[in-house]
N, C-alpha and C positions, 0 to 999 in steps of 0.2 A: 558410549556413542560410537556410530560404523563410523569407519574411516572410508571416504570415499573421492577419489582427483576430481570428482565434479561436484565439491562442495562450494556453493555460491558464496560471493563474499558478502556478509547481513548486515555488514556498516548501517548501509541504508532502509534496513527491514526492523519492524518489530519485534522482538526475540523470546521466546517464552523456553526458556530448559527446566526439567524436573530431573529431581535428582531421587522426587520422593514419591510413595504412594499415599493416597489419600487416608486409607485402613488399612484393613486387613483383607480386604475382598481384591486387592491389585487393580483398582483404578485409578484415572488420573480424568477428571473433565477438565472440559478446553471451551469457553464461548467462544462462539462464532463471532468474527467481528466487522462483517459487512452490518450496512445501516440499516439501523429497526430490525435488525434480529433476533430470535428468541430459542436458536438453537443451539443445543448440547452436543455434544462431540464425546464421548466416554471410552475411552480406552482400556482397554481391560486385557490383562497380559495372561498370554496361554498356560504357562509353567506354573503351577500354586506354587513349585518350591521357589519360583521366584517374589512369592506374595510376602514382601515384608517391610517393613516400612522408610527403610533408605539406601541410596547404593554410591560407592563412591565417585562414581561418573553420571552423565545426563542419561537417562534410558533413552526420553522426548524429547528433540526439539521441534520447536516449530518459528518459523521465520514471516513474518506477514509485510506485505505494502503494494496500497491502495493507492491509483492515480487513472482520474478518470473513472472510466467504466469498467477499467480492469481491476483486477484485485490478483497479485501473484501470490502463491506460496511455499515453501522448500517445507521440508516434514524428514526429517531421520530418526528413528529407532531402533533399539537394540535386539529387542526380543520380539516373540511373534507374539502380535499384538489383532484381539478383534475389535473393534470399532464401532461404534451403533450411533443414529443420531435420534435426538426426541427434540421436538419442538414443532413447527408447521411445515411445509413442503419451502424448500427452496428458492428464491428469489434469484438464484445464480444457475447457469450452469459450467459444469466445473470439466477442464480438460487437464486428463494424468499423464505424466511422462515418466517412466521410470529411469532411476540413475544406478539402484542395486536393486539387488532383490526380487520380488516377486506382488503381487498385489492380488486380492479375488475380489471383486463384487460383487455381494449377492443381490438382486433386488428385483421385485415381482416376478419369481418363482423361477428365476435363472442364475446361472451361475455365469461368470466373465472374469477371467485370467489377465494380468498387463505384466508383459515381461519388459527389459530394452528395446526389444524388438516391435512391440505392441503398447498402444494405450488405451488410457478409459476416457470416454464420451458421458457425465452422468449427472443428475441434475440431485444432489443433497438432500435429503428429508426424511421424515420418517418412515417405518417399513422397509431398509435398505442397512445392509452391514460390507463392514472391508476385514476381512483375514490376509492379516500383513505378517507378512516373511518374518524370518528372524536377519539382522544386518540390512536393514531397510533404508533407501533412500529414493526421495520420489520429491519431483514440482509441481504444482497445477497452477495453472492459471482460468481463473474466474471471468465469467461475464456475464453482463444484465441477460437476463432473459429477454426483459423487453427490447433490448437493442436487439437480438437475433431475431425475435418475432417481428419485430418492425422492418428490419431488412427484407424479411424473408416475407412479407406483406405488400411491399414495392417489388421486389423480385418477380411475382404473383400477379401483382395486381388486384390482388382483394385480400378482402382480410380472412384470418385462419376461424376454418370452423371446429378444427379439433387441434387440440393440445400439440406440441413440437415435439416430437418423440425419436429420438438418437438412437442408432444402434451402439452398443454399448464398445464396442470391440476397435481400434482404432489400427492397422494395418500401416506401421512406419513404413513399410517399403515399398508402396505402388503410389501412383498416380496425384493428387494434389492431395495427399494423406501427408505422400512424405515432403510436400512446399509447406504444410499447415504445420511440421512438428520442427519444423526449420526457423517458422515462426513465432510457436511458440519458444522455444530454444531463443528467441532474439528478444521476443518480453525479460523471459527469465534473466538474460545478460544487461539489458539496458535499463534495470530496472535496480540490476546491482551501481548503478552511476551516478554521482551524485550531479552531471550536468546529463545524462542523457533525456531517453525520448520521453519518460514519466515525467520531466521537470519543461518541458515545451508542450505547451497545451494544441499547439498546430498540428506541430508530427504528431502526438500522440493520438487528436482525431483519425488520421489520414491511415498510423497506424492502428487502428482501432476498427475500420470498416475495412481496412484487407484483410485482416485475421477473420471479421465476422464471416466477410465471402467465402475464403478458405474453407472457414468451417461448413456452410452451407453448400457450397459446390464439391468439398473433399468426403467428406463424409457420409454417412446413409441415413436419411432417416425418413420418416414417413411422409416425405414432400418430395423424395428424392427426385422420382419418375415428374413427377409436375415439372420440377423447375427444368427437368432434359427434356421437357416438349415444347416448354415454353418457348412463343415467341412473341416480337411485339410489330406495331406496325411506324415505323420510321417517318417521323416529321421532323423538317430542318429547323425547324422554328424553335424547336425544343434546345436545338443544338447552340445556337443564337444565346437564346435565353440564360443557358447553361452559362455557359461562356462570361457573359455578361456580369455572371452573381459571379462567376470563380475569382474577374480583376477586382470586380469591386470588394471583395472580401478574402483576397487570397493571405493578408497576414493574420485571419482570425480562426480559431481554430474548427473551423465547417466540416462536417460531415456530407459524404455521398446523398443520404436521406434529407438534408437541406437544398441542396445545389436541385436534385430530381422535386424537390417543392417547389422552388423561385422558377424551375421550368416547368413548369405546372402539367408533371404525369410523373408517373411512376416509375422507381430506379430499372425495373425491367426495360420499361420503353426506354431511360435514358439511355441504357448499357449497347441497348440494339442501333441507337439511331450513331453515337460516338464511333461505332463499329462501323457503319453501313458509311457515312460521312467522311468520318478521321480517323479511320482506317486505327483507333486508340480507344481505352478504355474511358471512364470518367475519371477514375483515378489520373491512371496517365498525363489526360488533358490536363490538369488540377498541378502533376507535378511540373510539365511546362508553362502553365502560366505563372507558377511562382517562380520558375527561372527566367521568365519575361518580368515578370516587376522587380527580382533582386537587382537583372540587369540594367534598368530601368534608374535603380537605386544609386546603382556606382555610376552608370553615366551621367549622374546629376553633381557627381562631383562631394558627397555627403561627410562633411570632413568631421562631422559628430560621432560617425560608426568605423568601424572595420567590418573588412573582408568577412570576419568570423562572424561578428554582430549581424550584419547582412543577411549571412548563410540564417543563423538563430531565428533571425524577424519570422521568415519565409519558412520555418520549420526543417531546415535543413541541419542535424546538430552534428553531423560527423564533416567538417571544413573540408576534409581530403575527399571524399567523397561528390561534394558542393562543387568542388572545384572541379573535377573530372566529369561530372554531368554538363558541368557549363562550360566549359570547354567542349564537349562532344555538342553541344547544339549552336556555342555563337562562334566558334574555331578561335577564341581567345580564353583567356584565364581572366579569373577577377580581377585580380593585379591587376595586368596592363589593364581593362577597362576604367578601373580605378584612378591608376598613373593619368592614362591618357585628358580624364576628365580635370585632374588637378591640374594638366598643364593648361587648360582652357578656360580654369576658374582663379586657381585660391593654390598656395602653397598644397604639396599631399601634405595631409593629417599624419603624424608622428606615430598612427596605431596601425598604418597601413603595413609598413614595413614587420608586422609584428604576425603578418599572413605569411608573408614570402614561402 
Protein backbone atom coordinates (compact mmCIF):
# COMPACT_ATOMS: atom_id res chain seq x y z
CA UNK A 1 0.00 0.00 0.00
CA UNK A 2 1.51 3.90 -0.90
CA UNK A 3 2.41 5.56 1.81
CA UNK A 4 1.02 9.03 1.74
CA UNK A 5 0.96 12.44 4.77
CA UNK A 6 -2.65 12.79 3.40
CA UNK A 7 -3.77 9.55 4.43
CA UNK A 8 -7.37 10.31 6.07
CA UNK A 9 -8.11 8.80 9.22
CA UNK A 10 -11.10 5.68 8.32
CA UNK A 11 -12.07 5.20 11.99
CA UNK A 12 -15.29 6.56 10.79
CA UNK A 13 -15.32 5.05 7.00
CA UNK A 14 -16.14 1.72 5.88
CA UNK A 15 -12.82 -0.09 4.94
CA UNK A 16 -12.39 -2.77 2.34
CA UNK A 17 -8.40 -3.82 1.87
CA UNK A 18 -7.34 -6.69 -0.46
CA UNK A 19 -4.57 -8.23 -0.07
CA UNK A 20 -5.77 -10.83 -2.78
CA UNK A 21 -6.61 -11.45 -6.50
CA UNK A 22 -9.72 -12.89 -7.29
CA UNK A 23 -7.69 -15.55 -10.07
CA UNK A 24 -5.49 -15.42 -12.14
CA UNK A 25 -6.63 -12.73 -14.62
CA UNK A 26 -5.41 -9.84 -11.65
CA UNK A 27 -8.70 -8.58 -10.67
CA UNK A 28 -10.47 -7.47 -7.72
CA UNK A 29 -14.37 -6.29 -8.09
CA UNK A 30 -15.68 -3.85 -5.62
CA UNK A 31 -19.78 -3.10 -5.33
CA UNK A 32 -20.83 0.06 -5.55
CA UNK A 33 -22.47 0.92 -2.37
CA UNK A 34 -24.65 3.91 -2.97
CA UNK A 35 -28.53 2.85 -2.56
CA UNK A 36 -30.24 0.62 -5.23
CA UNK A 37 -27.10 0.14 -6.99
CA UNK A 38 -26.10 -2.50 -9.52
CA UNK A 39 -22.67 -1.35 -10.35
CA UNK A 40 -19.27 -3.09 -10.55
CA UNK A 41 -16.16 -1.59 -10.17
CA UNK A 42 -13.31 -4.18 -11.63
CA UNK A 43 -9.91 -3.42 -11.06
CA UNK A 44 -7.54 -5.04 -13.08
CA UNK A 45 -3.81 -4.62 -12.45
CA UNK A 46 -1.42 -3.60 -15.53
CA UNK A 47 1.78 -5.87 -14.79
CA UNK A 48 0.59 -9.86 -15.54
CA UNK A 49 3.85 -10.55 -13.51
CA UNK A 50 1.97 -9.02 -10.86
CA UNK A 51 -1.12 -11.59 -11.53
CA UNK A 52 -0.90 -13.84 -8.69
CA UNK A 53 -2.96 -14.70 -6.17
CA UNK A 54 -1.62 -12.99 -2.80
CA UNK A 55 0.63 -10.19 -1.76
CA UNK A 56 1.90 -9.42 1.54
CA UNK A 57 0.52 -5.93 2.01
CA UNK A 58 -3.09 -4.33 0.86
CA UNK A 59 -2.49 -3.52 -3.11
CA UNK A 60 -6.49 -1.82 -2.58
CA UNK A 61 -7.95 0.10 -0.17
CA UNK A 62 -10.92 1.71 -0.31
CA UNK A 63 -12.56 3.68 2.48
CA UNK A 64 -16.51 4.69 2.23
CA UNK A 65 -19.04 6.92 4.28
CA UNK A 66 -22.25 8.05 3.43
CA UNK A 67 -24.30 11.07 5.28
CA UNK A 68 -26.90 12.85 3.59
CA UNK A 69 -26.62 13.39 0.10
CA UNK A 70 -22.95 13.10 0.00
CA UNK A 71 -21.12 9.89 -0.06
CA UNK A 72 -17.03 10.56 0.46
CA UNK A 73 -14.43 8.11 -0.59
CA UNK A 74 -10.38 7.62 -0.19
CA UNK A 75 -9.20 4.79 -2.78
CA UNK A 76 -5.06 4.00 -2.41
CA UNK A 77 -3.23 1.60 -4.61
CA UNK A 78 -0.18 0.06 -5.33
CA UNK A 79 0.22 -0.67 -8.85
CA UNK A 80 -1.03 0.69 -11.99
CA UNK A 81 -4.31 -0.36 -12.00
CA UNK A 82 -7.36 -0.08 -14.98
CA UNK A 83 -10.60 0.30 -13.90
CA UNK A 84 -13.98 -0.43 -15.79
CA UNK A 85 -17.54 -0.09 -14.42
CA UNK A 86 -20.68 -2.40 -15.80
CA UNK A 87 -23.94 -2.05 -14.46
CA UNK A 88 -26.42 1.07 -15.53
CA UNK A 89 -25.15 4.75 -15.84
CA UNK A 90 -24.76 6.40 -12.58
CA UNK A 91 -27.02 7.91 -10.00
CA UNK A 92 -24.06 10.05 -8.66
CA UNK A 93 -21.81 12.40 -9.69
CA UNK A 94 -18.56 12.00 -8.56
CA UNK A 95 -15.71 14.76 -7.81
CA UNK A 96 -11.68 13.44 -7.92
CA UNK A 97 -9.04 15.12 -5.95
CA UNK A 98 -5.71 13.62 -6.18
CA UNK A 99 -3.38 12.97 -3.09
CA UNK A 100 -0.47 10.89 -5.19
CA UNK A 101 -0.12 9.89 -8.39
CA UNK A 102 -1.76 10.39 -11.43
CA UNK A 103 -5.36 9.33 -12.80
CA UNK A 104 -6.71 9.17 -16.79
CA UNK A 105 -10.34 9.07 -17.55
CA UNK A 106 -11.36 7.74 -20.51
CA UNK A 107 -14.96 8.18 -21.46
CA UNK A 108 -16.87 9.05 -24.77
CA UNK A 109 -14.04 9.13 -26.86
CA UNK A 110 -11.72 11.44 -24.75
CA UNK A 111 -9.07 11.16 -22.86
CA UNK A 112 -8.70 13.42 -19.12
CA UNK A 113 -5.53 13.43 -16.84
CA UNK A 114 -6.06 14.56 -12.70
CA UNK A 115 -2.86 15.38 -11.31
CA UNK A 116 -2.44 17.49 -7.57
CA UNK A 117 -2.86 20.16 -9.52
CA UNK A 118 -6.13 19.03 -11.38
CA UNK A 119 -9.31 17.07 -10.83
CA UNK A 120 -12.07 15.02 -12.36
CA UNK A 121 -15.63 16.21 -12.77
CA UNK A 122 -17.33 12.52 -13.92
CA UNK A 123 -20.58 11.03 -13.63
CA UNK A 124 -19.83 6.67 -13.10
CA UNK A 125 -21.22 4.23 -15.58
CA UNK A 126 -20.76 2.15 -18.16
CA UNK A 127 -18.68 2.82 -21.37
CA UNK A 128 -15.99 4.81 -19.20
CA UNK A 129 -12.52 3.38 -17.69
CA UNK A 130 -9.65 4.99 -15.16
CA UNK A 131 -5.84 4.10 -15.78
CA UNK A 132 -4.47 4.74 -12.38
CA UNK A 133 -0.80 5.47 -11.63
CA UNK A 134 1.23 3.08 -9.96
CA UNK A 135 1.51 4.59 -5.80
CA UNK A 136 -1.89 6.02 -6.03
CA UNK A 137 -3.90 7.91 -3.84
CA UNK A 138 -7.04 9.93 -4.50
CA UNK A 139 -10.74 11.19 -2.60
CA UNK A 140 -13.95 11.70 -4.34
CA UNK A 141 -16.69 12.92 -2.89
CA UNK A 142 -20.08 11.87 -4.42
CA UNK A 143 -23.52 13.62 -5.02
CA UNK A 144 -27.08 12.97 -5.94
CA UNK A 145 -27.44 13.87 -9.46
CA UNK A 146 -30.78 14.98 -8.66
CA UNK A 147 -29.79 17.38 -6.00
CA UNK A 148 -27.39 19.31 -8.67
CA UNK A 149 -30.20 19.13 -11.44
CA UNK A 150 -32.55 20.52 -8.94
CA UNK A 151 -30.39 23.39 -8.10
CA UNK A 152 -29.45 23.86 -11.15
CA UNK A 153 -33.32 24.04 -12.30
CA UNK A 154 -34.08 26.88 -9.71
CA UNK A 155 -30.80 28.42 -10.64
CA UNK A 156 -32.66 28.50 -14.40
CA UNK A 157 -35.69 28.78 -13.64
CA UNK A 158 -37.02 25.90 -15.78
CA UNK A 159 -36.29 22.65 -15.91
CA UNK A 160 -33.37 20.90 -17.88
CA UNK A 161 -34.13 19.84 -21.39
CA UNK A 162 -30.82 18.05 -21.81
CA UNK A 163 -28.82 16.00 -19.65
CA UNK A 164 -25.91 17.88 -17.09
CA UNK A 165 -22.96 17.34 -18.86
CA UNK A 166 -19.30 18.55 -16.84
CA UNK A 167 -16.40 19.11 -18.34
CA UNK A 168 -14.38 16.62 -17.26
CA UNK A 169 -10.91 18.59 -16.29
CA UNK A 170 -11.27 20.41 -12.93
CA UNK A 171 -8.35 23.47 -12.82
CA UNK A 172 -7.42 23.55 -8.72
CA UNK A 173 -5.82 26.84 -9.23
CA UNK A 174 -8.22 29.62 -10.64
CA UNK A 175 -11.27 31.10 -9.69
CA UNK A 176 -14.13 29.29 -7.59
CA UNK A 177 -12.44 25.83 -8.88
CA UNK A 178 -9.90 26.46 -6.29
CA UNK A 179 -13.13 27.61 -3.32
CA UNK A 180 -14.84 24.24 -4.66
CA UNK A 181 -11.56 21.93 -3.91
CA UNK A 182 -11.14 23.77 -0.56
CA UNK A 183 -14.47 22.26 -0.17
CA UNK A 184 -14.31 19.36 -1.04
CA UNK A 185 -10.91 18.99 1.04
CA UNK A 186 -13.42 20.03 4.10
CA UNK A 187 -16.11 17.04 3.29
CA UNK A 188 -13.09 14.73 3.02
CA UNK A 189 -11.66 16.10 6.83
CA UNK A 190 -15.20 16.45 8.58
CA UNK A 191 -16.24 13.41 7.58
CA UNK A 192 -13.18 11.72 9.12
CA UNK A 193 -15.05 13.05 12.82
CA UNK A 194 -16.80 11.32 14.72
CA UNK A 195 -18.88 14.69 16.10
CA UNK A 196 -18.45 16.74 13.02
CA UNK A 197 -20.71 18.07 10.00
CA UNK A 198 -21.78 14.34 8.55
CA UNK A 199 -23.15 13.74 12.33
CA UNK A 200 -25.50 17.35 12.34
CA UNK A 201 -28.21 17.02 9.85
CA UNK A 202 -28.37 21.15 9.94
CA UNK A 203 -24.75 21.98 8.85
CA UNK A 204 -24.56 19.17 6.77
CA UNK A 205 -27.80 20.51 4.52
CA UNK A 206 -26.29 24.19 4.63
CA UNK A 207 -23.03 22.42 3.82
CA UNK A 208 -24.59 20.32 1.14
CA UNK A 209 -26.12 23.39 -1.14
CA UNK A 210 -22.68 25.42 -0.89
CA UNK A 211 -20.72 22.71 -2.40
CA UNK A 212 -23.62 21.97 -4.99
CA UNK A 213 -23.24 26.00 -5.95
CA UNK A 214 -19.54 25.70 -6.09
CA UNK A 215 -19.93 23.06 -8.28
CA UNK A 216 -22.41 24.66 -10.59
CA UNK A 217 -20.98 28.22 -10.63
CA UNK A 218 -17.02 26.84 -10.50
CA UNK A 219 -16.93 24.61 -12.93
CA UNK A 220 -17.94 24.20 -16.86
CA UNK A 221 -20.50 22.44 -18.10
CA UNK A 222 -23.10 22.68 -20.58
CA UNK A 223 -25.32 25.34 -18.59
CA UNK A 224 -22.19 27.23 -18.02
CA UNK A 225 -23.06 30.44 -20.34
CA UNK A 226 -27.01 30.13 -19.09
CA UNK A 227 -26.55 30.50 -15.61
CA UNK A 228 -23.60 33.77 -16.60
CA UNK A 229 -26.51 35.43 -18.21
CA UNK A 230 -28.99 34.67 -15.98
CA UNK A 231 -30.93 37.09 -14.31
CA UNK A 232 -33.95 37.36 -12.18
CA UNK A 233 -36.42 40.13 -11.49
CA UNK A 234 -36.38 41.21 -7.71
CA UNK A 235 -39.65 41.16 -5.47
CA UNK A 236 -39.31 41.92 -1.61
CA UNK A 237 -42.08 39.91 -0.85
CA UNK A 238 -40.06 36.96 -1.66
CA UNK A 239 -37.51 38.27 0.62
CA UNK A 240 -40.32 38.45 3.58
CA UNK A 241 -41.34 35.06 2.94
CA UNK A 242 -37.73 33.71 2.94
CA UNK A 243 -37.00 35.17 6.06
CA UNK A 244 -39.95 33.96 7.60
CA UNK A 245 -39.51 29.91 6.89
CA UNK A 246 -35.55 30.49 7.74
CA UNK A 247 -36.93 31.59 12.04
CA UNK A 248 -39.35 29.25 11.79
CA UNK A 249 -37.29 26.29 10.82
CA UNK A 250 -33.77 27.50 11.27
CA UNK A 251 -32.90 24.42 13.90
CA UNK A 252 -34.02 21.88 11.06
CA UNK A 253 -31.94 20.75 8.66
CA UNK A 254 -33.57 23.12 5.30
CA UNK A 255 -32.01 23.36 2.17
CA UNK A 256 -31.62 26.57 -0.12
CA UNK A 257 -34.36 24.67 -2.63
CA UNK A 258 -36.95 24.55 0.48
CA UNK A 259 -36.48 28.20 1.86
CA UNK A 260 -36.72 29.42 -2.56
CA UNK A 261 -40.16 27.09 -2.24
CA UNK A 262 -41.86 28.54 1.11
CA UNK A 263 -40.95 31.95 -1.01
CA UNK A 264 -42.75 30.76 -3.78
CA UNK A 265 -40.05 31.31 -6.86
CA UNK A 266 -37.15 30.00 -7.69
CA UNK A 267 -33.51 29.77 -6.10
CA UNK A 268 -32.24 32.09 -9.02
CA UNK A 269 -34.86 34.78 -8.16
CA UNK A 270 -34.31 34.14 -4.49
CA UNK A 271 -30.32 34.55 -4.84
CA UNK A 272 -31.05 37.96 -6.90
CA UNK A 273 -33.68 39.61 -4.77
CA UNK A 274 -31.18 38.67 -1.15
CA UNK A 275 -28.46 40.42 -3.22
CA UNK A 276 -30.53 43.38 -4.46
CA UNK A 277 -32.21 43.84 -0.81
CA UNK A 278 -29.52 42.32 1.92
CA UNK A 279 -26.90 43.22 0.28
CA UNK A 280 -26.29 38.83 1.23
CA UNK A 281 -26.62 35.72 -0.13
CA UNK A 282 -29.53 33.04 1.14
CA UNK A 283 -27.07 31.16 2.60
CA UNK A 284 -25.68 34.02 4.40
CA UNK A 285 -29.18 35.27 5.64
CA UNK A 286 -29.79 31.56 6.92
CA UNK A 287 -26.42 31.59 8.70
CA UNK A 288 -27.57 34.85 10.53
CA UNK A 289 -30.65 33.99 11.55
CA UNK A 290 -29.39 30.96 13.31
CA UNK A 291 -27.26 33.20 15.15
CA UNK A 292 -30.37 35.26 16.01
CA UNK A 293 -32.26 32.33 17.49
CA UNK A 294 -29.05 30.70 19.17
CA UNK A 295 -28.86 34.19 20.62
CA UNK A 296 -32.23 34.08 21.27
CA UNK A 297 -31.58 30.79 23.03
CA UNK A 298 -29.12 31.99 25.79
CA UNK A 299 -30.91 35.13 26.46
CA UNK A 300 -33.71 32.92 27.61
CA UNK A 301 -31.68 31.78 30.26
CA UNK A 302 -31.67 27.78 28.96
CA UNK A 303 -30.19 26.02 31.96
CA UNK A 304 -30.82 22.50 30.17
CA UNK A 305 -28.09 23.37 27.33
CA UNK A 306 -24.57 24.70 26.93
CA UNK A 307 -22.98 27.17 25.00
CA UNK A 308 -21.60 24.08 22.80
CA UNK A 309 -25.17 22.31 22.77
CA UNK A 310 -26.59 25.80 21.56
CA UNK A 311 -23.75 26.29 18.89
CA UNK A 312 -24.91 22.08 17.71
CA UNK A 313 -28.96 22.85 17.93
CA UNK A 314 -28.30 25.86 15.04
CA UNK A 315 -25.79 23.63 13.10
CA UNK A 316 -22.81 25.38 14.25
CA UNK A 317 -20.31 22.16 15.30
CA UNK A 318 -16.96 23.92 15.51
CA UNK A 319 -17.84 26.03 19.37
CA UNK A 320 -14.58 28.37 18.51
CA UNK A 321 -15.88 29.25 15.46
CA UNK A 322 -19.72 29.82 16.89
CA UNK A 323 -18.23 31.85 19.23
CA UNK A 324 -16.27 34.29 16.96
CA UNK A 325 -19.20 34.69 14.30
CA UNK A 326 -21.31 35.67 17.36
CA UNK A 327 -19.33 37.78 18.67
CA UNK A 328 -18.61 39.70 15.32
CA UNK A 329 -22.36 40.21 14.94
CA UNK A 330 -23.87 40.78 18.65
CA UNK A 331 -20.25 42.51 20.05
CA UNK A 332 -20.49 39.88 22.97
CA UNK A 333 -19.64 36.08 23.35
CA UNK A 334 -22.11 33.40 24.37
CA UNK A 335 -20.78 33.23 27.84
CA UNK A 336 -21.59 36.57 28.84
CA UNK A 337 -25.05 36.30 26.94
CA UNK A 338 -25.49 33.30 28.75
CA UNK A 339 -24.05 34.55 32.40
CA UNK A 340 -26.05 37.73 31.89
CA UNK A 341 -29.32 35.67 31.52
CA UNK A 342 -28.67 33.44 34.60
CA UNK A 343 -28.23 36.39 36.67
CA UNK A 344 -31.92 37.53 35.62
CA UNK A 345 -33.37 34.05 36.01
CA UNK A 346 -32.01 30.86 37.66
CA UNK A 347 -28.54 30.02 39.12
CA UNK A 348 -25.92 29.45 35.53
CA UNK A 349 -26.36 25.80 34.70
CA UNK A 350 -23.00 23.96 35.89
CA UNK A 351 -22.39 23.04 31.78
CA UNK A 352 -21.94 26.72 31.16
CA UNK A 353 -18.59 27.08 32.48
CA UNK A 354 -17.63 23.84 30.48
CA UNK A 355 -17.56 26.59 27.14
CA UNK A 356 -15.30 29.26 28.73
Amino acid sequence: MVATTSTPVLTMFDVVRSEALEDSSGKIRVIERAAQSNRTYTYQLQDRALWRPRFEQPILTLAIRGAGSLLASFVESSFSTEVTVDGDEGSLYCFTTMLAGHITLEQKGRSTTATQQSGLAWRPGPGGRLLISDDNARTNVFLKATDIESMLEHMLDERLRRPLIFEPSLDWGTGLTASLKSQLDFVTQEFQRRDGVANNPVALASLTDLLVSLILRGTTHNYSDRLANSAGNPIPAYVRRAEDFMRAHGAEPIRMSHIAAAAGCSLRTLTTVFRHFRGSTPLAALHAVRLDLAHADLARGMRDASVAAVARRYGFTNTTRFRAAFRRRFGETPIEIARYASIQTAPASADLSKDE
